[in-house]
C-alpha positions, 0 to 999 in steps of 0.5 A: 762486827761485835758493834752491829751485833750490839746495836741489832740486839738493842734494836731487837729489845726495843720492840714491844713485843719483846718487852712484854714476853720478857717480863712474863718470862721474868715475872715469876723469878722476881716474884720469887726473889720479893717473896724470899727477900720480904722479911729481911726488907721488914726487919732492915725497915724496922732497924731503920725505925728504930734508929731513927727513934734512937737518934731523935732521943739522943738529939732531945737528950743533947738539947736538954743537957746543953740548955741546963748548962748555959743557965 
């Protein structure tokens, strides 16, 4: 029985119609969610950046000191 049941509600969520007053019903609350999440994603891009930067530097420091000890 809980197998019908499933298979009529994922039936039901395929119809267009569904979709699309689904995502005005959500629209807001993850507009919300971005809006309230965007300088945390900011400050995790720029840490990102930053280690990124960090770690070319080590590798450049890395290349230099191996190269004067083989000479």
């Amino acid at each position: 029985m809980s197998d019908s049941m499933i298979v009529q509600c994922l039936e039901i969520l395929k119809r267009d119609d569904i979709k699309y007053e689904l995502r005005v019903l959500f629209s807001p609350v993850i507009e919300f969610i971005f809006f309230h999440l965007k300088p945390y994603l900011y400050l995790f891009l720029g840490l990102f950046v930053f280690m990124f930067l960090l770690i070319l530097g080590i590798l450049f420091l890395l290349i230099q000191v191996l190269r004067t000890k083989h000479l």
